[in-house]
C-alpha angles and dihedrals in degrees: 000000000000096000097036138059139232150169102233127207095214143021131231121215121210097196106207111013106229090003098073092118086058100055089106092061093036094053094065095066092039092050091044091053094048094047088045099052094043094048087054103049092052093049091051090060103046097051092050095040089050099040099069080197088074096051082110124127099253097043078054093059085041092055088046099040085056085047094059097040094044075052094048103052092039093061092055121020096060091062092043095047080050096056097047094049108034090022079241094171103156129095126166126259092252088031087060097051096043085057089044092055099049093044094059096037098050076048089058098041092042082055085048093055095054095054088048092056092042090059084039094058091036092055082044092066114012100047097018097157091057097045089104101060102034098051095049118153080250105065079035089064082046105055083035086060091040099063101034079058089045100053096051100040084053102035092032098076097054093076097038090061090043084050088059102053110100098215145021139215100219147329097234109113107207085210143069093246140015102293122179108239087030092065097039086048089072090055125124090221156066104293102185092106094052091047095046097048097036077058081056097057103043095053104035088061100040099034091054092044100034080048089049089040091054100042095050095042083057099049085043089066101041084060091044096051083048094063105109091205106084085205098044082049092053094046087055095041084049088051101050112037092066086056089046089053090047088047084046094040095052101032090049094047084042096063093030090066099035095050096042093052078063107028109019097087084140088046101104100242093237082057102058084039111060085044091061087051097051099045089056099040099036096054093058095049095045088046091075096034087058114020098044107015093053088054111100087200099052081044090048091055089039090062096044095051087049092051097046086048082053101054101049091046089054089046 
C-alpha cells in the first residue's frame, strides 16, 4: 500500500504507537477514569434535576457541563477500551469521521462551558445585585444555542474538506481515536488547506475563550481584593483557585495536543498520544471533583437524597 493510493472504506486504529504490548496494563487506568467520570457526571445530574434547591444558573451550567462531558468520553473511550482489550482496531470511513465531529465539538462545547461558567462567576461577585436579571433561563438557552451553533459551523467543515480528497495513503491511524490532522495526514493530497484551517479553529476557539476567561478571572480578583471581609476575600479566593486549575489543566493539554500533531515531529508518538487521551478523559472526571463535589450546597443534597434512599430502604 505504501507506493499506491486508495479511498478506504475503513480505518484502522493502532491505539498506542510502540505500546501496543502493553495495552492490557494500560487499559485499567483508562477504564477507571472513564467509569469514574462518568459516574460522576450522572451523578451530577441527577442530584441537581431531583434537589429543586439546585435549579440555579450555575448548578445549570453544572448539569450541562456533566452532560457534555458524560457525551465527550462516551464517544470515544468505548472504541479505545475495545481496542486494548479485543485488539478491535477498525472503524469505518463515515464511522471515523462521526467520531471525529463529536469529539471536537464536545471539545468546543466543553470550552464553551467554561467560559460560561467563568461570566457566570464574574456577574456572582462582582455585580451581585444584579445576579438575578443578567443570568436569566433565558440568556442561559442562548449561550447554550451559541455554542451548539458554534461547534458545528466550526467542526462541520472539516468533514466536509476530508470527504473531498480522492485517495488516500492508508487506512492505518497512527492514534487511539479519530483525530483531525490524524486522519488528513493519511491524505493523497496537498493538506495545507486542512492544516491551515484545522490552526483556525483551534485558535479561534481557544484564543477567544482562553482571552474572555482571562479577562473575567482579572476583573474577579480585583473584586475580590476589594472585599473589605478577610474572611469574605479567602472564601472567594477558595472558590475560585480549584476552577482556574481546571481552565490551566484543559486549555494547556488543549494546545499541547493540537501543536504537537503539527510541530512535534521529535515528540515520541506514545507520548503525544497518551496526552491526547488524557486531556480528553481527566477533565471530565476533575469537573465533578471540583465543581460539584466542592460545593456545600450539591453535598448537602447528596446526603439528603442518601438519607431519604436509607430510610425507605430501612422501612
Amino acid at each position: 500500500m505504501m507506493n499506491s493510493t486508495f479511498y478506504p472504506s475503513y480505518f484502522l486504529l493502532v491505539g498506542i504507537p510502540g505500546l501496543q504490548h502493553e495495552h492490557i496494563w494500560i487499559s485499567i487506568p483508562f477504564c477507571i477514569i472513564y467509569i469514574l467520570a462518568l459516574v460522576g457526571n450522572l451523578l451530577m445530574m441527577a442530584v441537581i434535576f431531583l434537589s429543586p434547591k439546585l435549579h440555579q444558573p450555575m448548578f445549570i451550567f453544572l448539569s450541562m457541563l456533566a452532560l457534555n462531558d458524560s457525551l465527550l468520553c462516551t464517544s470515544f473511550a468505548p472504541k479505545i477500551l475495545s481496542i486494548f482489550w479485543f485488539n478491535d482496531r477498525a472503524i469505518s470511513f463515515n464511522g471515523c469521521l462521526l467520531q471525529m465531529f463529536f469529539i471536537h465539538s464536545f471539545t468546543s462545547i466543553e470550552s464553551g462551558f467554561l467560559v460560561s461558567m467563568a461570566y457566570d462567576r464574574y456577574v456572582a461577585i462582582y455585580q451581585p445585585l444584579r445576579y438575578g436579571s443578567i443570568i436569566t433561563s433565558s440568556v442561559i438557552s442562548r449561550l447554550v444555542f451559541a455554542l451548539l451553533v458554534r461547534a458545528v459551523v466550526m467542526v462541520g467543515p472539516c468533514l466536509i474538506m476530508i470527504k473531498k480528497f480522492p485517495a488516500f495513503k492508508t487506512s492505518v491511524i497512527a492514534h487511539s481515536y479519530c483525530e483531525h490532522m490524524a486522519v488528513v495526514k493519511l491524505a493523497a493530497a496537498d493538506i495545507r488547506v486542512n492544516s491551515i484551517y484545522g490552526l483556525f479553529v483551534a485558535f479561534t476557539i481557544l484564543g477567544f475563550d482562553l482571552s474572555f476567561i482571562f479577562l473575567s478571572y482579572v476583573m474577579i480578583f480585583n473584586a475580590v481584593f476589594r472585599l473589605p471581609s478577610k474572611d469574605a476575600r479567602l472564601k472567594a479566593f477558595h472558590t475560585c483557585t480549584p476552577h482556574v486549575c481546571v481552565f490551566l489543566s484543559f486549555y494547556s493539554m488543549a494546545i499541547f495536543s493540537f501543536l504537537s500533531h503539527r510541530y512535534g515531529k521529535k515528540i515520541p508518538p506514545y507520548i503525544h498520544n497518551i496526552f491526547s487521551d488524557i486531556y480528553l478523559l481527566v477533565p471530565p472526571m476533575l469537573n465533578p471533583l471540583v465543581y460539584g463535589l466542592k460545593s456545600s450546597l450539591i453535598r448537602e443534597e447528596i446526603c439528603k437524597i442518601t438519607w431519604k434512599r436509607q430510610v425507605l430502604v430501612t422501612s
